[in-house]
C-alpha positions in Angstrom: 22.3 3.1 -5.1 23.4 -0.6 -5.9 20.9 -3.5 -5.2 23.6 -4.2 -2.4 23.0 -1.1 -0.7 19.9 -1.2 -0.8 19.1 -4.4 0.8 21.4 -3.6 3.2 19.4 -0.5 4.0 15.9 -2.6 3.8 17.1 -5.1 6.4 18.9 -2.1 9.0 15.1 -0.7 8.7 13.4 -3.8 9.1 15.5 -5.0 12.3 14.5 -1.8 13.3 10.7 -2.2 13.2 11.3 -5.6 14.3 12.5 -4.5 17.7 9.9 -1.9 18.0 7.3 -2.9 20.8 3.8 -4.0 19.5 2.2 -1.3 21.7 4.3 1.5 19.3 3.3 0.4 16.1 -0.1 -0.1 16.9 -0.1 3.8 18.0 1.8 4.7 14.9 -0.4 2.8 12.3 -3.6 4.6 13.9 -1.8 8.1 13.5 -1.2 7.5 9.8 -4.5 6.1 9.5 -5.9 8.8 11.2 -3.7 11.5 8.7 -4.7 10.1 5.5 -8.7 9.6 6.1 -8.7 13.8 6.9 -6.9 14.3 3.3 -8.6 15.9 1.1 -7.8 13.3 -1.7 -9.0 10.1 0.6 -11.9 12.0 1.4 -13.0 12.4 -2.6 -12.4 8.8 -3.3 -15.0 6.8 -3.5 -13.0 3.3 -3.9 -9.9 3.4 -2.4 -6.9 0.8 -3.0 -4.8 -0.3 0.0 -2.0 -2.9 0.3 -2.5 -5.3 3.3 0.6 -3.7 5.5 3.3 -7.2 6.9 6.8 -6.8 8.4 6.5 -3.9 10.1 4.9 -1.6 7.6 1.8 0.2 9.0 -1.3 -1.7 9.9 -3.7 -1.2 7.0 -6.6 -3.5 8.1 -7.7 -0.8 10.1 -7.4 2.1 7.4 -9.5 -0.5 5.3 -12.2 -1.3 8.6 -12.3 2.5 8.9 -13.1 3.2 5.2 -16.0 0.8 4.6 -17.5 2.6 7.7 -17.2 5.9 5.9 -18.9 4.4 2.8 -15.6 4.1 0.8 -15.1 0.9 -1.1 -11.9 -0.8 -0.7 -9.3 -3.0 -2.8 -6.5 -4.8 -1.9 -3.8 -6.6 -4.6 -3.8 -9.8 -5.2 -0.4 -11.1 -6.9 -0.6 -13.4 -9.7 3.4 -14.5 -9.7 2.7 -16.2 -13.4 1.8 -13.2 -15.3 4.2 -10.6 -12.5 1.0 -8.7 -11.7 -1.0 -7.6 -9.5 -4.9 -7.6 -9.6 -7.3 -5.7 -7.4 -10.0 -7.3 -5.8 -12.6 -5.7 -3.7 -12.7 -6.2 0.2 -15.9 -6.7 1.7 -14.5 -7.5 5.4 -10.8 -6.8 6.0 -11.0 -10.2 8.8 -13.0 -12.8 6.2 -11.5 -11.4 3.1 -7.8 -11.4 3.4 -5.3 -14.5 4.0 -1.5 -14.9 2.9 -0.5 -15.5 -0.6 1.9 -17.0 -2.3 4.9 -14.8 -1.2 3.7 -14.8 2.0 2.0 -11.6 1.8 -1.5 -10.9 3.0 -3.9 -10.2 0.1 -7.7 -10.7 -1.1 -9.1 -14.3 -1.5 -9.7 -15.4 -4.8 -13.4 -15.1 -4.1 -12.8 -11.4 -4.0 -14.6 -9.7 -6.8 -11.8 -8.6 -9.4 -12.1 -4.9 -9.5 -10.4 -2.5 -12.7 -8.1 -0.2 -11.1 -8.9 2.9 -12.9 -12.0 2.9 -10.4 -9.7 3.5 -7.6 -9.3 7.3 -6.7 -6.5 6.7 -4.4 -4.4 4.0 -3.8 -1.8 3.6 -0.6 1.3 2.6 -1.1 3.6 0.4 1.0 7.0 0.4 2.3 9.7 0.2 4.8 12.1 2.8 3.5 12.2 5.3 0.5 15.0 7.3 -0.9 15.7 10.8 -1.2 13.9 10.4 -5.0 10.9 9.3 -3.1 11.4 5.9 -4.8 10.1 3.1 -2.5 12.9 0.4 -1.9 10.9 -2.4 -2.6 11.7 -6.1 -0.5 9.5 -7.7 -3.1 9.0 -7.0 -7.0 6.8 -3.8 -7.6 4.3 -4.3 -9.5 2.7 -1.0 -8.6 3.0 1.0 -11.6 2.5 -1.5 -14.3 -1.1 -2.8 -13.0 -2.4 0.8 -12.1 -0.9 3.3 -14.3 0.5 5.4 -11.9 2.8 8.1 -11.9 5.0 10.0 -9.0 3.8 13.7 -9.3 6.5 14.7 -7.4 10.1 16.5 -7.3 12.5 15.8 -5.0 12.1 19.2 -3.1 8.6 18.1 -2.6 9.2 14.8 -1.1 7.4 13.5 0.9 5.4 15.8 2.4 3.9 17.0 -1.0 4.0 14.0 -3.4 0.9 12.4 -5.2 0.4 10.1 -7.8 -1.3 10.6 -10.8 -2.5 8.1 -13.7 -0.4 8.0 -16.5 -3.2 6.2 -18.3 -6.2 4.1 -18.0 -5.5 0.6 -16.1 
């Protein structure tokens, strides 16, 4: 798929969300919230990293809100646009810890501690739209893999209902 068609793609999706009522995505964001805290793998992690959901993706300040209160510590990325990477940095309260960065995206504050990311046992991962590869179709660069080491365990067949990710290697 050319960059073309995919941004094409991207925006159809995100015109969709757009339109969809507040009231909707609210409900939706709770289901998948709701889905991942009774897997098995969210339930073994004892610091979990989560991207601060914008533009229609799913709601994550609640997944984060409803984490802590199970005892779970949280991370959130933080981009650092000079070195194209991200770092994690622990979240103490979703509502005093998080403001918009530099691309616009909501991430830690720099007062955040800096966290190593092979102490995260599961990290959620954002997006709009993913292809039949169960390769996310990124709006903005993906800095993902590089700063945690992660690999799709996953085959097409499997997508998406059975696909994790596994470290490659240590962060």
């Amino acid at each position: 798929m050319s960059q073309t068609e995919r941004q094409v793609m991207i925006g159809r999706v995100q015109a969709a969300l757009d339109a969809m009522p507040d009231r909707i995505h609210a409900q939706n964001s709770f289901k998948v919230a709701e889905k991942l805290i009774r897997q098995a793998d969210f339930q073994r992690a004892e610091m979990v990293g989560i991207f601060v959901g914008f533009g229609g993706e799913v709601d994550t300040i609640r997944l984060m809100d409803a984490a802590l209160e199970l005892g779970k510590r949280v991370a959130a990325p933080t981009v650092e646009l000079s070195q194209h990477r991200l770092v994690w940095r622990e979240v103490l309260d979703p509502g005093a810890d998080i403001d918009l960065g530099p691309l616009g995206i909501p991430q830690p504050l720099a007062r955040c501690r800096e966290i190593d990311p092979s102490k995260l046992g599961l990290v959620t991962v954002p997006g709009i739209i993913w292809d039949e590869r169960g390769r996310r179709l990124a709006r903005w660069p993906a800095y993902l893999t590089a700063s945690c080491g992660f690999r799709r365990a996953c085959s097409k067949s499997d997508w998406p209902s059975r696909c994790r990710w596994s470290r490659t290697s240590p962060a």
